[in-house]
Jmol script that loads the backbone (N, CA, C; Angstrom):
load data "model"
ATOM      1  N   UNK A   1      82.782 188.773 104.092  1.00  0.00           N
ATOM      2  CA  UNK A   1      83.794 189.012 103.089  1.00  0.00           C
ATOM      3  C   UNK A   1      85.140 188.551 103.652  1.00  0.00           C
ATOM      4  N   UNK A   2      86.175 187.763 102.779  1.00  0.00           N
ATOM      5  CA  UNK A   2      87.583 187.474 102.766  1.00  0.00           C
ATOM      6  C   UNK A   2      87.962 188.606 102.699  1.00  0.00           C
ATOM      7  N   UNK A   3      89.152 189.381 103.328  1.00  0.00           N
ATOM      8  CA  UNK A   3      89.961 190.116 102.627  1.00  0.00           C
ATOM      9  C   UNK A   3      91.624 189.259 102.916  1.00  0.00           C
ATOM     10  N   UNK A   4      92.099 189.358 102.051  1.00  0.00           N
ATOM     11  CA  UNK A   4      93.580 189.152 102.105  1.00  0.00           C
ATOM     12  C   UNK A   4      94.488 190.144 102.071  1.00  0.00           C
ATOM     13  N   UNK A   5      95.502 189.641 103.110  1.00  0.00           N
ATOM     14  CA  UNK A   5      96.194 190.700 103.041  1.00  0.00           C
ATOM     15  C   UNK A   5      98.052 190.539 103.540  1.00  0.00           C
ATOM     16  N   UNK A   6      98.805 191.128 103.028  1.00  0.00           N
ATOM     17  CA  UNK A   6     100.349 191.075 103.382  1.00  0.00           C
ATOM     18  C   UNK A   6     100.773 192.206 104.161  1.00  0.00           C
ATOM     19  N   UNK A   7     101.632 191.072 105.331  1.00  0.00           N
ATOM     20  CA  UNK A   7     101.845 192.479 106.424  1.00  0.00           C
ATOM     21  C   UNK A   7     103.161 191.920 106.823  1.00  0.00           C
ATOM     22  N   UNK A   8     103.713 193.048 107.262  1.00  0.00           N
ATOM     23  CA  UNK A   8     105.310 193.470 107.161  1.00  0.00           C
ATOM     24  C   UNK A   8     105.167 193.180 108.825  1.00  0.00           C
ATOM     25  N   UNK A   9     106.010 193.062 109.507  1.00  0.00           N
ATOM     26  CA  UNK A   9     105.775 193.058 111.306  1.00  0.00           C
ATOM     27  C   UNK A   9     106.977 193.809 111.003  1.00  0.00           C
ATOM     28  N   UNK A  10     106.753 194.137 112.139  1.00  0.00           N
ATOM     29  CA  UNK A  10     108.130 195.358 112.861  1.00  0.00           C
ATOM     30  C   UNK A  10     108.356 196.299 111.867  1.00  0.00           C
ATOM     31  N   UNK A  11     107.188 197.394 111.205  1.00  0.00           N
ATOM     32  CA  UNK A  11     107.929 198.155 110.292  1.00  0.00           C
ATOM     33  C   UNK A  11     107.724 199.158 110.466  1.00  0.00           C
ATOM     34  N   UNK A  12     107.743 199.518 111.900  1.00  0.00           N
ATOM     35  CA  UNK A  12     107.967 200.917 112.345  1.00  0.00           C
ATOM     36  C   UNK A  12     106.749 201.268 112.640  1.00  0.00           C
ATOM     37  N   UNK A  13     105.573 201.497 111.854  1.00  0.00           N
ATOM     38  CA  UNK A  13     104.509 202.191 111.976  1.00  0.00           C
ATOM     39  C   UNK A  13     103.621 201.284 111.803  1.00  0.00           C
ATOM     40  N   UNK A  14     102.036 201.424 112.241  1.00  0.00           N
ATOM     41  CA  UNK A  14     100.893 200.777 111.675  1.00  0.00           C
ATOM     42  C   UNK A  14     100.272 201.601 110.766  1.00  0.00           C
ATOM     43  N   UNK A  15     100.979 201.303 109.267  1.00  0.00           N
ATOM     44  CA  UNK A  15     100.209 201.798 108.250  1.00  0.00           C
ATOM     45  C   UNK A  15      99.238 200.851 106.987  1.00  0.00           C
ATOM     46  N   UNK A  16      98.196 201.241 106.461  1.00  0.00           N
ATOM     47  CA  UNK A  16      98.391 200.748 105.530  1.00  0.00           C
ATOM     48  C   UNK A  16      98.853 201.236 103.950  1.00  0.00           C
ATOM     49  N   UNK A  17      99.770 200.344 103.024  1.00  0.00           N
ATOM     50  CA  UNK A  17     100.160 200.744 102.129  1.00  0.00           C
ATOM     51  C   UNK A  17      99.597 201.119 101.230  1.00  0.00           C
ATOM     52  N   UNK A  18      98.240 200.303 100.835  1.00  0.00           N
ATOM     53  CA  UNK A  18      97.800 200.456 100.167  1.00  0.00           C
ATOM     54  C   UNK A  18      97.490 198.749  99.153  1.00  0.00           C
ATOM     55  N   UNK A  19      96.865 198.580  97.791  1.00  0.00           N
ATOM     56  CA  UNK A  19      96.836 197.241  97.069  1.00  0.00           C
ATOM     57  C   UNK A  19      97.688 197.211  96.281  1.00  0.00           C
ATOM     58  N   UNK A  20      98.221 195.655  95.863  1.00  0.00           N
ATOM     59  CA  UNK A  20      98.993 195.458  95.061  1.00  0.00           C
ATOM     60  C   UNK A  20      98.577 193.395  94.741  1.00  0.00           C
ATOM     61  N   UNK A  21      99.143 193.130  94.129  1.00  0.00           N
ATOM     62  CA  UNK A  21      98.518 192.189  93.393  1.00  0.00           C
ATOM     63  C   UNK A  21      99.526 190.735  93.960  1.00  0.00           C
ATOM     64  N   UNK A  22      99.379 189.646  94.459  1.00  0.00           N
ATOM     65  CA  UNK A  22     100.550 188.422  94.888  1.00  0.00           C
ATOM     66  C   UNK A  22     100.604 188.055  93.659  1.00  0.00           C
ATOM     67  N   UNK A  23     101.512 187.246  93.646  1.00  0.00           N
ATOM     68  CA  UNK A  23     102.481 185.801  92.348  1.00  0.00           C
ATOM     69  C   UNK A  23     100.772 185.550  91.578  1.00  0.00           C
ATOM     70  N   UNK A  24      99.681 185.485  92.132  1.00  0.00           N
ATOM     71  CA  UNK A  24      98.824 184.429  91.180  1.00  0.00           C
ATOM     72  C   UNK A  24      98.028 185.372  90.874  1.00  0.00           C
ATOM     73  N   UNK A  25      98.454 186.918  90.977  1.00  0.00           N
ATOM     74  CA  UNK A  25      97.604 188.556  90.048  1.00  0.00           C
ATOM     75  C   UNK A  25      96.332 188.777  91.039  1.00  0.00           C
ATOM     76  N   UNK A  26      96.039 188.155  92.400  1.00  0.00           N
ATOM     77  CA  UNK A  26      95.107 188.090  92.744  1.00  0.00           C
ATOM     78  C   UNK A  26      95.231 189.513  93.951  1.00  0.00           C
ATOM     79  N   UNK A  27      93.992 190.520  94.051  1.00  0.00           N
ATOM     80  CA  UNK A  27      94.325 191.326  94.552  1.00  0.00           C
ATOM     81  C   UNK A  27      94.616 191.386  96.327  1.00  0.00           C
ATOM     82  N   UNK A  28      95.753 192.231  97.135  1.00  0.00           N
ATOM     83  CA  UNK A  28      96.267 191.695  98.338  1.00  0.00           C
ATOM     84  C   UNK A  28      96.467 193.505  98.829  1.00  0.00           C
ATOM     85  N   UNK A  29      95.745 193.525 100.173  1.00  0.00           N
ATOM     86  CA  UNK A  29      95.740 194.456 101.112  1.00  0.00           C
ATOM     87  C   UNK A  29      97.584 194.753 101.661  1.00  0.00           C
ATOM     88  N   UNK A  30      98.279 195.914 101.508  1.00  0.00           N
ATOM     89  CA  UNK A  30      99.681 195.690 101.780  1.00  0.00           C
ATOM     90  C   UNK A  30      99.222 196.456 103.014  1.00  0.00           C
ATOM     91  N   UNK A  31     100.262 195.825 104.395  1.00  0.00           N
ATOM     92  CA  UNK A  31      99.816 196.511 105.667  1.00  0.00           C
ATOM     93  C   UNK A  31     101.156 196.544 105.998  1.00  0.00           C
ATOM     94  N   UNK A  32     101.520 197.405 106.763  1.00  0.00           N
ATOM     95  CA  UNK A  32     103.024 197.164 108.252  1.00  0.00           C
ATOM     96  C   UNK A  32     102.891 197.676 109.114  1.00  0.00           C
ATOM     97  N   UNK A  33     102.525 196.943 110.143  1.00  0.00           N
ATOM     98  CA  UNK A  33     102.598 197.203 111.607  1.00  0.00           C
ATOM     99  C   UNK A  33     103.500 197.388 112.492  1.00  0.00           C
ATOM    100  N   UNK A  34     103.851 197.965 113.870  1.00  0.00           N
ATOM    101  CA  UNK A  34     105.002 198.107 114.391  1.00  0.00           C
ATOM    102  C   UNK A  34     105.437 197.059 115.271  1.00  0.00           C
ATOM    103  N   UNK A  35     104.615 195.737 115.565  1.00  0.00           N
ATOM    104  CA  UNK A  35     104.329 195.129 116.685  1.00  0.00           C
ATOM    105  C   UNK A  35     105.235 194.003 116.125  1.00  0.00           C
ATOM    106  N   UNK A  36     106.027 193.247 117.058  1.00  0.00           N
ATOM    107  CA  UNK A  36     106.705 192.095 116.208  1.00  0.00           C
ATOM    108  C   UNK A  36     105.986 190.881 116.227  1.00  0.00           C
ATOM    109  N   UNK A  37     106.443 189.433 115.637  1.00  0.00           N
ATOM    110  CA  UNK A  37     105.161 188.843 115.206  1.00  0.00           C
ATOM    111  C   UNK A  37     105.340 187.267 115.963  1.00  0.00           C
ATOM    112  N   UNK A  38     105.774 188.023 117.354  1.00  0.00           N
ATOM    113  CA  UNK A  38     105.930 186.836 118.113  1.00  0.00           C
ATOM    114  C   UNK A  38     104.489 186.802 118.906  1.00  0.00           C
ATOM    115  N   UNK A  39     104.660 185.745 119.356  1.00  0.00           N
ATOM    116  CA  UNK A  39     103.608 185.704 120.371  1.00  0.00           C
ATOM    117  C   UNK A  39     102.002 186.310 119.812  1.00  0.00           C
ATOM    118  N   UNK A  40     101.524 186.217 118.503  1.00  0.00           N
ATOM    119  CA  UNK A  40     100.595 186.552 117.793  1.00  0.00           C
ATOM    120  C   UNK A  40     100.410 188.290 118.132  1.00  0.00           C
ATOM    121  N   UNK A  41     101.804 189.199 118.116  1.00  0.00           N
ATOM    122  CA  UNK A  41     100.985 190.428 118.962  1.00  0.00           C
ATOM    123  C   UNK A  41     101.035 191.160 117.500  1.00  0.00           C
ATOM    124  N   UNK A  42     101.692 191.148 115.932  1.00  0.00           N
ATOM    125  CA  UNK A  42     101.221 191.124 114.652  1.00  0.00           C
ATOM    126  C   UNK A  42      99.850 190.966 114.056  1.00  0.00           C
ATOM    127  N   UNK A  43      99.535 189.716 114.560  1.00  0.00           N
ATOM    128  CA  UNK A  43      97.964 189.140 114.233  1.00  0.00           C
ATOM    129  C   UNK A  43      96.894 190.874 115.053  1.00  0.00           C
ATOM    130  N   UNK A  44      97.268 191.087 116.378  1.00  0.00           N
ATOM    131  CA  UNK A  44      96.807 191.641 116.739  1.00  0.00           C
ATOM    132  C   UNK A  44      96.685 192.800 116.725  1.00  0.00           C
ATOM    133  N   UNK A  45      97.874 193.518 115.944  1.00  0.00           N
ATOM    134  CA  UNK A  45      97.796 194.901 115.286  1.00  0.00           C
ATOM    135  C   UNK A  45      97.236 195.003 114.386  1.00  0.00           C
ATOM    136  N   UNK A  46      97.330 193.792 113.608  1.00  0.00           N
ATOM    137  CA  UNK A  46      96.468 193.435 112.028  1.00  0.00           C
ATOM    138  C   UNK A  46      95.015 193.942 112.059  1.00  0.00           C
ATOM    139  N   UNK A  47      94.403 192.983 113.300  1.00  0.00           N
ATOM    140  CA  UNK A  47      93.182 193.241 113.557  1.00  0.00           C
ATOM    141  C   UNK A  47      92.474 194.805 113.788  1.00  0.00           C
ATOM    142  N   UNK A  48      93.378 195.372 114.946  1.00  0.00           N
ATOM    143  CA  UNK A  48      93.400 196.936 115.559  1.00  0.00           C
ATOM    144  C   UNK A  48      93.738 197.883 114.108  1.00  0.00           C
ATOM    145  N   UNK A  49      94.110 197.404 113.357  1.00  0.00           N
ATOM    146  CA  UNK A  49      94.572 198.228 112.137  1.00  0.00           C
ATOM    147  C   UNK A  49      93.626 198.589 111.169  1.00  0.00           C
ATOM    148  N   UNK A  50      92.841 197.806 110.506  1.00  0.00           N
ATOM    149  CA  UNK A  50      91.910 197.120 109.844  1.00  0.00           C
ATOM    150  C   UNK A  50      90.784 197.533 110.357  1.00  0.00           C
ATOM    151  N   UNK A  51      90.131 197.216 111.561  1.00  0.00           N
ATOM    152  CA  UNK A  51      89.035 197.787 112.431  1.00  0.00           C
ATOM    153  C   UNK A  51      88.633 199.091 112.387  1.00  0.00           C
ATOM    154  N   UNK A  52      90.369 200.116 112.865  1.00  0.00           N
ATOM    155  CA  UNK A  52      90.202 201.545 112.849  1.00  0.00           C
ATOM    156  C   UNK A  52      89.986 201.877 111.601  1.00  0.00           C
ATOM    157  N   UNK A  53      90.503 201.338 110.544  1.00  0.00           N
ATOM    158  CA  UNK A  53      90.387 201.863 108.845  1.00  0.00           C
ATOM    159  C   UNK A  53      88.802 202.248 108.416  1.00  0.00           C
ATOM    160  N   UNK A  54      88.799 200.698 108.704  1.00  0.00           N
ATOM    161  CA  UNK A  54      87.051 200.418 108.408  1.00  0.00           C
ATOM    162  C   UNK A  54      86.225 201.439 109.069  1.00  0.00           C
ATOM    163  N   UNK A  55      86.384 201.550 110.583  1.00  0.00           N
ATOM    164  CA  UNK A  55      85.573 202.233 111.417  1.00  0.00           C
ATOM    165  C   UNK A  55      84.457 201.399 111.608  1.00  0.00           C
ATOM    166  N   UNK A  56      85.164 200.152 111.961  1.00  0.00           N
ATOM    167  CA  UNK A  56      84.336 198.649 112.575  1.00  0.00           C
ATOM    168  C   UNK A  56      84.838 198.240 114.328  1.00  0.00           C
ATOM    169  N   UNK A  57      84.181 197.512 114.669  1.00  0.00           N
ATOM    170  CA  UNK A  57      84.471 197.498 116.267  1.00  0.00           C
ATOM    171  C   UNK A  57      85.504 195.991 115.576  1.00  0.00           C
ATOM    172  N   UNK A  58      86.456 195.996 116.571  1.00  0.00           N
ATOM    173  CA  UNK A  58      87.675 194.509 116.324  1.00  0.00           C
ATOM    174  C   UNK A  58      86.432 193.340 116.413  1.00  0.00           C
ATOM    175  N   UNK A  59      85.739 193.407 117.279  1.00  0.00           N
ATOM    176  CA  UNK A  59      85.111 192.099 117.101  1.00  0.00           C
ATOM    177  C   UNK A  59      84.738 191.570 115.601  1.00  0.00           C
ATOM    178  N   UNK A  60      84.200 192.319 114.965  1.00  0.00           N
ATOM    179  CA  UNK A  60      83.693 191.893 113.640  1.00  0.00           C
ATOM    180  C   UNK A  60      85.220 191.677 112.631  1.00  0.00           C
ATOM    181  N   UNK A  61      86.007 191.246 113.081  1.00  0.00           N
ATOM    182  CA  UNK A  61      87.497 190.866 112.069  1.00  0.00           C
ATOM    183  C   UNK A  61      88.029 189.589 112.791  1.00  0.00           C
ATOM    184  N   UNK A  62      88.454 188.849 111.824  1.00  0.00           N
ATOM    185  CA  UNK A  62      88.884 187.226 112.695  1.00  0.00           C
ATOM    186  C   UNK A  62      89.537 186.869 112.031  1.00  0.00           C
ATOM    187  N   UNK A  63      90.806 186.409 112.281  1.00  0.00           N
ATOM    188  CA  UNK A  63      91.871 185.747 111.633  1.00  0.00           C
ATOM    189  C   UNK A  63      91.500 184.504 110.818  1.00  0.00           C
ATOM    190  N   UNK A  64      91.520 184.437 109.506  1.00  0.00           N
ATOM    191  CA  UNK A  64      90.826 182.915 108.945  1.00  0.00           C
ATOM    192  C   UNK A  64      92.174 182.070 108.738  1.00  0.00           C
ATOM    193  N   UNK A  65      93.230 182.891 108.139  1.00  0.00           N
ATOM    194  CA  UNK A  65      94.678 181.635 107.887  1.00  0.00           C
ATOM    195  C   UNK A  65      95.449 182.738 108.278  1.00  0.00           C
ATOM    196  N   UNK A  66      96.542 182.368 108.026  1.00  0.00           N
ATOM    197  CA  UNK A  66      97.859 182.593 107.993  1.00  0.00           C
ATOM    198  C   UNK A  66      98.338 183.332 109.321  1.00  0.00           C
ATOM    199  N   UNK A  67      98.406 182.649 110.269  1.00  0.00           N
ATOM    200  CA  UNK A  67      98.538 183.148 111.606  1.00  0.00           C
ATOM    201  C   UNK A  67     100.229 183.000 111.797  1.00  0.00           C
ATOM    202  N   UNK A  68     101.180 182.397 111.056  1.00  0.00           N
ATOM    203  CA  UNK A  68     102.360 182.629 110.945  1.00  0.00           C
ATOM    204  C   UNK A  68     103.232 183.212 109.808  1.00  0.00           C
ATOM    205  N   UNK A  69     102.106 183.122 109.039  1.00  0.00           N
ATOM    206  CA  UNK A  69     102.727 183.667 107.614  1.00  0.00           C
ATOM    207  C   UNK A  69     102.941 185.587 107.444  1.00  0.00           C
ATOM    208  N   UNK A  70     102.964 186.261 106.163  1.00  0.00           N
ATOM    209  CA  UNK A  70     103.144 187.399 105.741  1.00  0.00           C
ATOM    210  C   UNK A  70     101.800 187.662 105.278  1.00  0.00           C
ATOM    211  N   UNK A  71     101.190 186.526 104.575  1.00  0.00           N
ATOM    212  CA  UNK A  71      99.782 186.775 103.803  1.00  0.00           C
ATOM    213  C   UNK A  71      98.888 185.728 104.604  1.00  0.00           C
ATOM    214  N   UNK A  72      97.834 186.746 104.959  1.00  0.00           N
ATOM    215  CA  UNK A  72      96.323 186.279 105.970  1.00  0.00           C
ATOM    216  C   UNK A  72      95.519 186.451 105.276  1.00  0.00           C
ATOM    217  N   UNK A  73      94.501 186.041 105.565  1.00  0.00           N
ATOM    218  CA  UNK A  73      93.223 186.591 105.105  1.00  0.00           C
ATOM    219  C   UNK A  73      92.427 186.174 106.246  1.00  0.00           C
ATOM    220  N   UNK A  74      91.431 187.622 105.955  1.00  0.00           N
ATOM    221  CA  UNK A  74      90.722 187.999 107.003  1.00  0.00           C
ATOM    222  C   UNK A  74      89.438 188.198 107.402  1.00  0.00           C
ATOM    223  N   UNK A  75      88.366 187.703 108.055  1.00  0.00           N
ATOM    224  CA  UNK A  75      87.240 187.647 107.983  1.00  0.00           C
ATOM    225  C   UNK A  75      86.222 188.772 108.696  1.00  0.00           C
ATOM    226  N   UNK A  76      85.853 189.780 107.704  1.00  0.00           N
ATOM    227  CA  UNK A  76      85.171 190.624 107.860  1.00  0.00           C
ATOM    228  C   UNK A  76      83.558 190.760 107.525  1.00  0.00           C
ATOM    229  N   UNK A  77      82.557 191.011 108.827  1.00  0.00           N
ATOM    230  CA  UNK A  77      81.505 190.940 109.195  1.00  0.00           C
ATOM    231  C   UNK A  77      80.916 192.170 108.133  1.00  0.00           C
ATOM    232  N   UNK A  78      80.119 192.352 107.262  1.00  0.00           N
ATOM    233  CA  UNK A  78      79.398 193.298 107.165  1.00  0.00           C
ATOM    234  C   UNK A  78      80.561 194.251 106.583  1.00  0.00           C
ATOM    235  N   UNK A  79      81.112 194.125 105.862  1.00  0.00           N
ATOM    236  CA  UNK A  79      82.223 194.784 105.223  1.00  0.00           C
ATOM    237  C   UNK A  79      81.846 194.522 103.666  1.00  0.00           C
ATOM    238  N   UNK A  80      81.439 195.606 102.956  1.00  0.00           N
ATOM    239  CA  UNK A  80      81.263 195.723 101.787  1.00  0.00           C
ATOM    240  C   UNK A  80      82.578 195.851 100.525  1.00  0.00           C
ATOM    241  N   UNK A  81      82.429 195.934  99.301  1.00  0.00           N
ATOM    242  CA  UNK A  81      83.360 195.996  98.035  1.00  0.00           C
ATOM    243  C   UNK A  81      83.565 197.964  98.414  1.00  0.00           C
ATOM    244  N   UNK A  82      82.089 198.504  98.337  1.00  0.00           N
ATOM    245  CA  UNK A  82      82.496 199.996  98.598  1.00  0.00           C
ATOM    246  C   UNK A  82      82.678 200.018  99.647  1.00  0.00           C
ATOM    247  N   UNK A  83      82.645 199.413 101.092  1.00  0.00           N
ATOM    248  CA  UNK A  83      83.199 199.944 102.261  1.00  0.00           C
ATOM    249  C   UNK A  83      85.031 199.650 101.858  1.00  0.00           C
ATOM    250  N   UNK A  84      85.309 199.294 101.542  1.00  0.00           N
ATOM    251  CA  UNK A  84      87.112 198.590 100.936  1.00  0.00           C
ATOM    252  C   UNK A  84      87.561 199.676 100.694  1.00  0.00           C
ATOM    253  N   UNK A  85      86.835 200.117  99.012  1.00  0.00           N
ATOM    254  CA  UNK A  85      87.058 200.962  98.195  1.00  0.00           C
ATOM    255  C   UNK A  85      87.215 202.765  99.114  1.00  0.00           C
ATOM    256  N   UNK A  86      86.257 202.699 100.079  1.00  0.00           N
ATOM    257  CA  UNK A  86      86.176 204.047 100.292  1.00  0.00           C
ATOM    258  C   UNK A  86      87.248 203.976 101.633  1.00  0.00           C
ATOM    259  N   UNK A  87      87.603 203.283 102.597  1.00  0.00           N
ATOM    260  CA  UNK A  87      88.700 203.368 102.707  1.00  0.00           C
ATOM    261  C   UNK A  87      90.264 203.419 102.685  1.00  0.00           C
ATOM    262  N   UNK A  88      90.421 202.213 101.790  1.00  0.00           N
ATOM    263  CA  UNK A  88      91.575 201.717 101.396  1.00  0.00           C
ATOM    264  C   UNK A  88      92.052 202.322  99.342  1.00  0.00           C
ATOM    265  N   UNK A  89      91.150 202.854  99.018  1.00  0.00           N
ATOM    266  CA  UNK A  89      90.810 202.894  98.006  1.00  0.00           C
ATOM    267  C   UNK A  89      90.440 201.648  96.925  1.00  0.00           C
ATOM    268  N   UNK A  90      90.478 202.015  95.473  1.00  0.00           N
ATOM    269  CA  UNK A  90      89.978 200.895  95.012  1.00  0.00           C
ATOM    270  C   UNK A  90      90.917 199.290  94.336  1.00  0.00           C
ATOM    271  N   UNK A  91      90.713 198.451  94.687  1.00  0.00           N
ATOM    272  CA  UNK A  91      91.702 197.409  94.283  1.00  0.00           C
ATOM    273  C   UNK A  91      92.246 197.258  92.617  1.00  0.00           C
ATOM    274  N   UNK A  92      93.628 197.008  92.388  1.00  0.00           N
ATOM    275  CA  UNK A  92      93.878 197.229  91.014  1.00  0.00           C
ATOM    276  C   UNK A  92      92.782 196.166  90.353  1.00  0.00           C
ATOM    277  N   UNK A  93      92.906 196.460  88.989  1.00  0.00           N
ATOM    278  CA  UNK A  93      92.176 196.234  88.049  1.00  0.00           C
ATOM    279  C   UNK A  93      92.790 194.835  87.790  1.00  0.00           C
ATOM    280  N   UNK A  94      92.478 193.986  87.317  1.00  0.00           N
ATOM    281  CA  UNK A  94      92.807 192.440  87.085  1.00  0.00           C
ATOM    282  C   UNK A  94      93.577 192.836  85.693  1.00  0.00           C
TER     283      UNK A  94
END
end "model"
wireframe off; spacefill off
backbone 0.3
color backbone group
């Protein structure tokens, strides 16, 4: 599974916000981490963030794009629609 997702660097905490929808209505994971987003150490809270949510080991999460950007998407091993849903809750409705 893709997940996509928008993440804030340096925003104090590693939380996630919760879903909300980008420019093209398509649904997007909102995250902010505390780590700044030099030196990929963002990418790497992303990962540590995501992992603990899930209650997946980091290995099974891999950066697919946006390794400088705000919006990534992210490649998750064995990560279901209800594994999403029951952590993150459920993604808005189209």
């Amino acid at each position: 599974m893709i997940l996509a997702v928008r993440v804030t660097p340096r925003g104090g905490r590693d939380a996630v916000e919760g879903w909300m929808r980008d420019d093209a209505g398509r649904p997007v994971l909102k995250l902010r981490v505390a780590a700044a987003a030099a030196d990929g150490q963002a990418n790497t809270a992303v990962i540590a963030l995501l992992a603990r949510a899930l209650g997946r080991p980091k290995s099974t999460l891999a950066l697919v794009s946006g390794q400088t950007a705000r919006l990534k998407r992210i490649a998750a091993e064995d990560v279901s629609d209800a594994d999403l849903a029951a952590a993150f809750g459920p993604p808005p409705a189209p």
